[in-house]
PyMOL commands that place a pseudoatom at each C-alpha (Angstrom):
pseudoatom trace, name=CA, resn=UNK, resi=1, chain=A, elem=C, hetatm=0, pos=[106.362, 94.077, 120.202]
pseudoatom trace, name=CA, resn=UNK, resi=2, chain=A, elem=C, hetatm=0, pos=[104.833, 97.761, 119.544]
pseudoatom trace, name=CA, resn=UNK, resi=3, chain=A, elem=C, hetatm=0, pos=[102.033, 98.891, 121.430]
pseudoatom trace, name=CA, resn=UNK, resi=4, chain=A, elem=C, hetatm=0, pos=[99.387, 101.120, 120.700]
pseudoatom trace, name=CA, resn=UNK, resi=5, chain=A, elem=C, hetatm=0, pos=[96.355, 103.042, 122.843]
pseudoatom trace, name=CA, resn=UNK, resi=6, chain=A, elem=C, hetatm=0, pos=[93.421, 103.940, 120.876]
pseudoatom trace, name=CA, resn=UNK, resi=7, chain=A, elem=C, hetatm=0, pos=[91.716, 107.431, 121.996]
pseudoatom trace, name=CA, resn=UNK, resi=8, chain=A, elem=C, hetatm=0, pos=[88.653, 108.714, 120.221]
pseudoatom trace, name=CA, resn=UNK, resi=9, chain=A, elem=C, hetatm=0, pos=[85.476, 110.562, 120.749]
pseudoatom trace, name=CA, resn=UNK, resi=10, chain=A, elem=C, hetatm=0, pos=[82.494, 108.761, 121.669]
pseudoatom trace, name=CA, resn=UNK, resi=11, chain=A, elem=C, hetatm=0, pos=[80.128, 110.710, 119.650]
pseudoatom trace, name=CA, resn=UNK, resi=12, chain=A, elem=C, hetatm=0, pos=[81.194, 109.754, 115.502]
pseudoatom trace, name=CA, resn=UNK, resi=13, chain=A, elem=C, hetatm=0, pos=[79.368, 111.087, 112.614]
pseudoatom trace, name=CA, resn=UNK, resi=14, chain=A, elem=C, hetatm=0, pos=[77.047, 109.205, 110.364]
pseudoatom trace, name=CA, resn=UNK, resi=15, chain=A, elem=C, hetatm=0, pos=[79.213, 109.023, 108.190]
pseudoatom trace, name=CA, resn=UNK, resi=16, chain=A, elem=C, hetatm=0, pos=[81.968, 107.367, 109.777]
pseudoatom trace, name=CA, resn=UNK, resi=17, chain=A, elem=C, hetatm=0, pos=[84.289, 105.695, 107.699]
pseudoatom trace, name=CA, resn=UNK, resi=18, chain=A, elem=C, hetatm=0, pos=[84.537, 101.790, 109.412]
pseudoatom trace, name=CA, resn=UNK, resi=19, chain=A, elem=C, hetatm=0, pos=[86.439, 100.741, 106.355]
pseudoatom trace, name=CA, resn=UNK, resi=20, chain=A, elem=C, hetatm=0, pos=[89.131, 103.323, 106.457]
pseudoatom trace, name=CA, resn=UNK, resi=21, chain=A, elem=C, hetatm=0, pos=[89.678, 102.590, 110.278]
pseudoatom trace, name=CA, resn=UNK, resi=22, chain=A, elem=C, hetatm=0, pos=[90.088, 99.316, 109.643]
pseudoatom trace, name=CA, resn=UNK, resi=23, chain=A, elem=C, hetatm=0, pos=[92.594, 100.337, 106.577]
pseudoatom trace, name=CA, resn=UNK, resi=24, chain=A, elem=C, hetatm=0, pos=[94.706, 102.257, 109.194]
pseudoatom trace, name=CA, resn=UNK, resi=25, chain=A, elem=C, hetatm=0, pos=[94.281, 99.516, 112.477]
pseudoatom trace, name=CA, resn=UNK, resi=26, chain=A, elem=C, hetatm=0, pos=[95.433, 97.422, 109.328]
pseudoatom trace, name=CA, resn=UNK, resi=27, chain=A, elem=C, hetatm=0, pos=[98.347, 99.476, 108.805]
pseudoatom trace, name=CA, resn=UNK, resi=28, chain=A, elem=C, hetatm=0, pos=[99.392, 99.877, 112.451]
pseudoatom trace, name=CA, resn=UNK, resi=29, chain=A, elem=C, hetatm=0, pos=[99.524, 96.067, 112.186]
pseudoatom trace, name=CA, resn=UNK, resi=30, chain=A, elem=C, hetatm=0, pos=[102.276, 96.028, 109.772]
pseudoatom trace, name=CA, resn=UNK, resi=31, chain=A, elem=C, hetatm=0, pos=[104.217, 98.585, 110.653]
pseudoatom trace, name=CA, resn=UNK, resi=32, chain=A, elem=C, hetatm=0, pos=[104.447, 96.373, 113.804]
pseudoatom trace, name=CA, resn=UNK, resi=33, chain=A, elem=C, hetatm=0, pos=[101.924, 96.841, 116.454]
pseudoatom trace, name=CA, resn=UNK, resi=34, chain=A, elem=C, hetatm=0, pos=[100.699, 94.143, 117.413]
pseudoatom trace, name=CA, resn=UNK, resi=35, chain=A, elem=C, hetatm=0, pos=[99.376, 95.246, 121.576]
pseudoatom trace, name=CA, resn=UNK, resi=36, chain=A, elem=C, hetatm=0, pos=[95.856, 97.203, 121.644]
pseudoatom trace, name=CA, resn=UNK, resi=37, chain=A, elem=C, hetatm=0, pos=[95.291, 99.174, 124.624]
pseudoatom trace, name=CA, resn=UNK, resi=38, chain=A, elem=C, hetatm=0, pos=[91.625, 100.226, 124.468]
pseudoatom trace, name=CA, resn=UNK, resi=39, chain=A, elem=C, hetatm=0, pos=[90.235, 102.367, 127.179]
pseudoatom trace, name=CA, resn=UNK, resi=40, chain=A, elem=C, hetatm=0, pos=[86.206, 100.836, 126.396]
pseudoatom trace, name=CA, resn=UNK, resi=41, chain=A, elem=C, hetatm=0, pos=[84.499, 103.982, 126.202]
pseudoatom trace, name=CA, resn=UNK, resi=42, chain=A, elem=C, hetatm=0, pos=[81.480, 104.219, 123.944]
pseudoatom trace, name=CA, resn=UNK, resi=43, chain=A, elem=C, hetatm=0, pos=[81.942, 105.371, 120.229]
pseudoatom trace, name=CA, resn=UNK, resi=44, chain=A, elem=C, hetatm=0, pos=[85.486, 105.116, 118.795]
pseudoatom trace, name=CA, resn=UNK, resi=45, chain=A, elem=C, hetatm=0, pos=[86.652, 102.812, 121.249]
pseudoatom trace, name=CA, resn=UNK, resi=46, chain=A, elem=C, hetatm=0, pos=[84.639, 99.918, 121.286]
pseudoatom trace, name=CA, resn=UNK, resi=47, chain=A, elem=C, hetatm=0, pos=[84.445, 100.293, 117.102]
pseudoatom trace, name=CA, resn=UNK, resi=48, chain=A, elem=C, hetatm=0, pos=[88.560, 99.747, 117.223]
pseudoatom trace, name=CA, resn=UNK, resi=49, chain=A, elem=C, hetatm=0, pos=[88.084, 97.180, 119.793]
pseudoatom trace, name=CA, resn=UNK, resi=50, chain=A, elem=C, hetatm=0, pos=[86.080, 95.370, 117.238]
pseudoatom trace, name=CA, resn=UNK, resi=51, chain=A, elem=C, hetatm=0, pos=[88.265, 95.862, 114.610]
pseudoatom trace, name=CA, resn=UNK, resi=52, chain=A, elem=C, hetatm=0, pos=[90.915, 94.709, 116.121]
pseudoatom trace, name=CA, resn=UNK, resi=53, chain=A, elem=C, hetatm=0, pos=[88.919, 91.284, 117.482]
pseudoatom trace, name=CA, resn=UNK, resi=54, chain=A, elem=C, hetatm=0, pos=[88.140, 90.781, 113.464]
pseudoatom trace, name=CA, resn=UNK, resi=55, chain=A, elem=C, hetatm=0, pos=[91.625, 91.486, 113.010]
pseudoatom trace, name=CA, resn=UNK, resi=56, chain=A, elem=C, hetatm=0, pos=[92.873, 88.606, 115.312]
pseudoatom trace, name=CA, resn=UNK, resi=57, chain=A, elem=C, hetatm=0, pos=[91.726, 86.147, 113.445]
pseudoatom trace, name=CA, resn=UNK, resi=58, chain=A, elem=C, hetatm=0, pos=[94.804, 86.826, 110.728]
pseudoatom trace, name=CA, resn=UNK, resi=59, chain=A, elem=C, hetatm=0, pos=[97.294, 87.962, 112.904]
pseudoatom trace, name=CA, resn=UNK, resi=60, chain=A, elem=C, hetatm=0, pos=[98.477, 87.940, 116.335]
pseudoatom trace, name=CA, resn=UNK, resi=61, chain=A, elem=C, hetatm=0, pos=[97.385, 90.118, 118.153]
pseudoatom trace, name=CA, resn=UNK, resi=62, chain=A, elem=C, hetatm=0, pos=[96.733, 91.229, 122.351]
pseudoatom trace, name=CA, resn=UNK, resi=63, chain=A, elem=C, hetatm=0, pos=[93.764, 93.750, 123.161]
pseudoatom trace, name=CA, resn=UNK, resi=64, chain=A, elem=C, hetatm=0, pos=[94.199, 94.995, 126.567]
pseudoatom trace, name=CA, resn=UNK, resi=65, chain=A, elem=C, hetatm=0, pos=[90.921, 96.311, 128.259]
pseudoatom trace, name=CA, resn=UNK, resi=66, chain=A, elem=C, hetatm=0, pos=[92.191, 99.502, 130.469]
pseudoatom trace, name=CA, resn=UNK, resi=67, chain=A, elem=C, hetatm=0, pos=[88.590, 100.652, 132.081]
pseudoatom trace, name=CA, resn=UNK, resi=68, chain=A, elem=C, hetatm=0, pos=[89.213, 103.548, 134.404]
pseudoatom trace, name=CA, resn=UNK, resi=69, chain=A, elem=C, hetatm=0, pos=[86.662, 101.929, 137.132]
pseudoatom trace, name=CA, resn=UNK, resi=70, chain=A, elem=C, hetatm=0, pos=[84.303, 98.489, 137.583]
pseudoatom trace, name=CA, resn=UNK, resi=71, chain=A, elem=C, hetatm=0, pos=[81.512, 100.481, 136.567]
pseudoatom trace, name=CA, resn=UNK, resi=72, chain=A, elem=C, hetatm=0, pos=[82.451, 102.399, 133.624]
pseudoatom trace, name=CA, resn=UNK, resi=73, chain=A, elem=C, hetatm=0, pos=[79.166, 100.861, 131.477]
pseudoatom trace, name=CA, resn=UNK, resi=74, chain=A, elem=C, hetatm=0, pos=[77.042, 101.408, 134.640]
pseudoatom trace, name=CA, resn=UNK, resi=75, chain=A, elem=C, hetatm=0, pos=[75.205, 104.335, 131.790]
pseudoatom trace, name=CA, resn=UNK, resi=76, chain=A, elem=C, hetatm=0, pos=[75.855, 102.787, 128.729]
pseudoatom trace, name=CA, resn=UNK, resi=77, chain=A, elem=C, hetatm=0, pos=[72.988, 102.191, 126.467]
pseudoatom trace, name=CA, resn=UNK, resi=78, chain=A, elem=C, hetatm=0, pos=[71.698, 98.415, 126.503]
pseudoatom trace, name=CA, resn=UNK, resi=79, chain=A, elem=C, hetatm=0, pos=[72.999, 97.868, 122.721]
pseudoatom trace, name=CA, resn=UNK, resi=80, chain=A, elem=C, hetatm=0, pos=[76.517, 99.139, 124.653]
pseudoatom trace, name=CA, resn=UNK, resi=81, chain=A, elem=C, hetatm=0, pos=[76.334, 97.215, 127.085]
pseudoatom trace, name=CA, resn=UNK, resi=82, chain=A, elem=C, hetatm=0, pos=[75.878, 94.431, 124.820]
pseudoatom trace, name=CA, resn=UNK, resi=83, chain=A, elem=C, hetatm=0, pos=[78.960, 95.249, 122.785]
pseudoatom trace, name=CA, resn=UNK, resi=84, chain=A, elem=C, hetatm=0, pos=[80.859, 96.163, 126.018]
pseudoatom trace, name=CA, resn=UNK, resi=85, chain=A, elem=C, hetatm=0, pos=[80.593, 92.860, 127.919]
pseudoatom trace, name=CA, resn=UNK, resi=86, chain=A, elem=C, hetatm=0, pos=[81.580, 90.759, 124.692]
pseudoatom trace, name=CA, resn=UNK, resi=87, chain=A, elem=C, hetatm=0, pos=[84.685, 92.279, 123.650]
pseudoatom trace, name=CA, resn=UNK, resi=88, chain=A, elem=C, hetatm=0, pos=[85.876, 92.732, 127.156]
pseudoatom trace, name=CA, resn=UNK, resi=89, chain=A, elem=C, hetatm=0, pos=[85.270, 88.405, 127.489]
pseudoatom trace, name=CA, resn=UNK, resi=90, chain=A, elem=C, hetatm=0, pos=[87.310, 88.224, 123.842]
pseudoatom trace, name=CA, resn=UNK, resi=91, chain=A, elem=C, hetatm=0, pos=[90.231, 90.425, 125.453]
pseudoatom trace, name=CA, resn=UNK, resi=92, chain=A, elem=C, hetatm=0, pos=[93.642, 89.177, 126.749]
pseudoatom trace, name=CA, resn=UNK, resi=93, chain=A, elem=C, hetatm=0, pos=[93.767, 90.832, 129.438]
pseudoatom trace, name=CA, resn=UNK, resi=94, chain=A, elem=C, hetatm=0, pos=[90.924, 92.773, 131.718]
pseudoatom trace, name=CA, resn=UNK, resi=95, chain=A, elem=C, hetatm=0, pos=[93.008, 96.084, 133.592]
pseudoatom trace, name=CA, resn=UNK, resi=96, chain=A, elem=C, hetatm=0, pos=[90.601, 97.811, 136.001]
pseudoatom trace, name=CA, resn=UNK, resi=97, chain=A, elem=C, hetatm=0, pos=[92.505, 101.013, 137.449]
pseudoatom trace, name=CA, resn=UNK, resi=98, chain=A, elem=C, hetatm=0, pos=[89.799, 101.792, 140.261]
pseudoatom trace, name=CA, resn=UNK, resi=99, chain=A, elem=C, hetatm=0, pos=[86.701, 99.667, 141.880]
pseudoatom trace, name=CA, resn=UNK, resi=100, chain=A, elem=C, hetatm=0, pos=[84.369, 102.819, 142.070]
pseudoatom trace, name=CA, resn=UNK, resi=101, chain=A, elem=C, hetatm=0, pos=[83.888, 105.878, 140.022]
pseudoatom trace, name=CA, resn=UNK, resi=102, chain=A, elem=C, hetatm=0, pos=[86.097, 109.230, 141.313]
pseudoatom trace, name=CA, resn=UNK, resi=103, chain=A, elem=C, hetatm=0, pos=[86.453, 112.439, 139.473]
pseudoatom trace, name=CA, resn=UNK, resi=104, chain=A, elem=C, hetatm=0, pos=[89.562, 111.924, 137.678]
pseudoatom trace, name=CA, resn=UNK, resi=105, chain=A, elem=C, hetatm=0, pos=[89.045, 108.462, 136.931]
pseudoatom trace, name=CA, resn=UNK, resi=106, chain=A, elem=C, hetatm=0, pos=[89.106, 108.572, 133.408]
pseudoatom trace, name=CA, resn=UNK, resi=107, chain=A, elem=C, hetatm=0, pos=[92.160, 110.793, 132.979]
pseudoatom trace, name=CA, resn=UNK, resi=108, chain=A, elem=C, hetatm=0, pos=[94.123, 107.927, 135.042]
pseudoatom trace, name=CA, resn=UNK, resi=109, chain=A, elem=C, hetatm=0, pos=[92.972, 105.122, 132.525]
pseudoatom trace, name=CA, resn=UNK, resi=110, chain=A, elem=C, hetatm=0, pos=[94.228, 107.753, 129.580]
pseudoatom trace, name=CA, resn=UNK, resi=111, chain=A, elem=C, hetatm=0, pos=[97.457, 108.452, 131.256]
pseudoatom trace, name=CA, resn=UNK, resi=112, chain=A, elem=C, hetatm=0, pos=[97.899, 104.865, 132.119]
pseudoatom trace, name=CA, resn=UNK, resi=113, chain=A, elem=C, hetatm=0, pos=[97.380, 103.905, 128.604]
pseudoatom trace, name=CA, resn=UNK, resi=114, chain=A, elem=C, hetatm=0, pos=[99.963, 106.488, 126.972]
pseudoatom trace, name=CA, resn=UNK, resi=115, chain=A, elem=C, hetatm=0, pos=[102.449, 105.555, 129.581]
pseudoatom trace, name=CA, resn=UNK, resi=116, chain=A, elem=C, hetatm=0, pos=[102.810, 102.280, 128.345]
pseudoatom trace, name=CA, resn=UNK, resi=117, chain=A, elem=C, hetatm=0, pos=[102.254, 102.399, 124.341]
pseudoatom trace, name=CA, resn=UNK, resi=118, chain=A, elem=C, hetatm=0, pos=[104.660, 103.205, 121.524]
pseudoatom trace, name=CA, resn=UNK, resi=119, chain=A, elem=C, hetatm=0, pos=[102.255, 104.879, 119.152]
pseudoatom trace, name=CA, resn=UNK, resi=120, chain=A, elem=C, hetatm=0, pos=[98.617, 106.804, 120.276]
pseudoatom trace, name=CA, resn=UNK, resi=121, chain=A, elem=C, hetatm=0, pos=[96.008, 106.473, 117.142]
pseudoatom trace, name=CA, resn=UNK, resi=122, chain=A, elem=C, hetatm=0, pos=[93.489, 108.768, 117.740]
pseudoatom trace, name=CA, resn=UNK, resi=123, chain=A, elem=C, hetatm=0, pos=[90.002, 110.225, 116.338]
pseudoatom trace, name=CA, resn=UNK, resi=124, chain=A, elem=C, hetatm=0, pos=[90.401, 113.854, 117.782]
pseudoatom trace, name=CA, resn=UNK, resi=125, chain=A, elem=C, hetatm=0, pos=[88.092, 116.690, 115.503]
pseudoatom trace, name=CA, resn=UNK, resi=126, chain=A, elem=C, hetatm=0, pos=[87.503, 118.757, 119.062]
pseudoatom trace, name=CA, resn=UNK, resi=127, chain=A, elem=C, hetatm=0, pos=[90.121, 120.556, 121.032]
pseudoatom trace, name=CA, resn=UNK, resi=128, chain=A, elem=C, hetatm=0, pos=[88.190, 119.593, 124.512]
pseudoatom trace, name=CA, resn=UNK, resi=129, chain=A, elem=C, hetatm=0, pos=[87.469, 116.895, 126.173]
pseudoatom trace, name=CA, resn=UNK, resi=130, chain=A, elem=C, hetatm=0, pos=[88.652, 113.214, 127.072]
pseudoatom trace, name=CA, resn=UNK, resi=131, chain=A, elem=C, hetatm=0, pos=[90.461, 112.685, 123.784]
pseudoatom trace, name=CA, resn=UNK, resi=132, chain=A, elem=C, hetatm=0, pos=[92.225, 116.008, 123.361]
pseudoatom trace, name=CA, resn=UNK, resi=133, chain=A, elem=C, hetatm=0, pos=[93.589, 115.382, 126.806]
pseudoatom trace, name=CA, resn=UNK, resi=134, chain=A, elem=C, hetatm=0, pos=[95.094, 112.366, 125.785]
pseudoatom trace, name=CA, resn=UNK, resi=135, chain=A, elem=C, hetatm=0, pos=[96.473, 113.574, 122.681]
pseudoatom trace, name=CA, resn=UNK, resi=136, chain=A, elem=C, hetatm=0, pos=[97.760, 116.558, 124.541]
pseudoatom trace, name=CA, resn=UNK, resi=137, chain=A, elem=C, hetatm=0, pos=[99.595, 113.885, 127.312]
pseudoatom trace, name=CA, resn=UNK, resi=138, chain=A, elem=C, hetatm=0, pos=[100.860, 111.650, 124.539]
pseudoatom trace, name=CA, resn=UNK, resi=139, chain=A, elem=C, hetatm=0, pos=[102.699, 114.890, 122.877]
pseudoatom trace, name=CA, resn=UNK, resi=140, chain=A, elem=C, hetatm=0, pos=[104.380, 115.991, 126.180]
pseudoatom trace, name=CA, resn=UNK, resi=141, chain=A, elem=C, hetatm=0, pos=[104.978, 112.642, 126.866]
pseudoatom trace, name=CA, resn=UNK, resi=142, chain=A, elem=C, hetatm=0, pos=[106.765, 112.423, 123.716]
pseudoatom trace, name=CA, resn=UNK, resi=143, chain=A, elem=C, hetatm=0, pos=[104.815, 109.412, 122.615]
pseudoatom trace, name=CA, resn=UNK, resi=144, chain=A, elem=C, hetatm=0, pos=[103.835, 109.173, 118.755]
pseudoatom trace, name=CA, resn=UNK, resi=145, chain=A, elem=C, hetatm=0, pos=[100.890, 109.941, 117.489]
pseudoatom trace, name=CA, resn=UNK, resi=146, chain=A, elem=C, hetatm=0, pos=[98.465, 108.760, 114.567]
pseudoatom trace, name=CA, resn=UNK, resi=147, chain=A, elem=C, hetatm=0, pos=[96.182, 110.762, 113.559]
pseudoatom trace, name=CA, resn=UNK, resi=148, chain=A, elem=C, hetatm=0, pos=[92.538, 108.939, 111.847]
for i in range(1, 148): cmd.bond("trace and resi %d" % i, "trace and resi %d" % (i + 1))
show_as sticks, trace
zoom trace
């Protein structure tokens, strides 16, 4: 079994490339992973999340939810919300790493994710935030990294 986190920005372009992403997620899939730790944010998250729910229904595959606290949608938008609530009922397996919001939160969830996959595929075009924190842990962690 080969596990891998997804880690992407929540904000994507217009011109997003679904099909491509679900070219690569595709390719992940045979060369072996077959465990999908997805840390539910908005944007590139829930769109692999997706993907890889589509994807289940030719191969098998585990998506892990790994939400940093019980109310991590609390401020996502009602169409989010929507999305958020039925791919974390089609998961395997519902991880909640803190009952209430703290500042540092999400940075546990990211670490938490790396720690335990093979491979990180990320969306990173920004060298701040969320995702290039990950990215940066996964390196000195020594864990592999795709690149979308």
């Amino acid at each position: 079994m080969s596990t891998c986190a997804f880690t992407g920005h929540r904000l994507l372009p217009e011109d997003f490339d679904k099909n491509l992403l679900e070219e690569k997620i595709e390719g992940l899939i045979q060369g072996g992973a077959n465990e999908f730790l997805c840390g539910m944010a908005v944007g590139f998250d829930l769109l692999c999340a997706e993907i890889v729910l589509k994807l289940k229904r030719k191969h098998d595959l585990k998506l892990v939810a790994c939400i940093p606290c019980e109310s991590q949608s609390a401020y996502y938008s009602q169409a989010d919300k929507i999305r958020y609530d039925k791919i974390l009922a089609a998961c395997n397996e519902k991880i909640v790493l803190a009952p209430l919001y703290y500042n540092g939160c999400m940075q546990k969830r990211d670490r938490y994710m790396v720690e335990r996959a093979d491979v990180v595929f990320c969306y990173l075009t920004q060298k701040t935030g969320g995702t290039y924190y990950t990215v940066n842990y996964a390196k000195s962690s020594e864990v592999k990294i795709v690149y979308f």
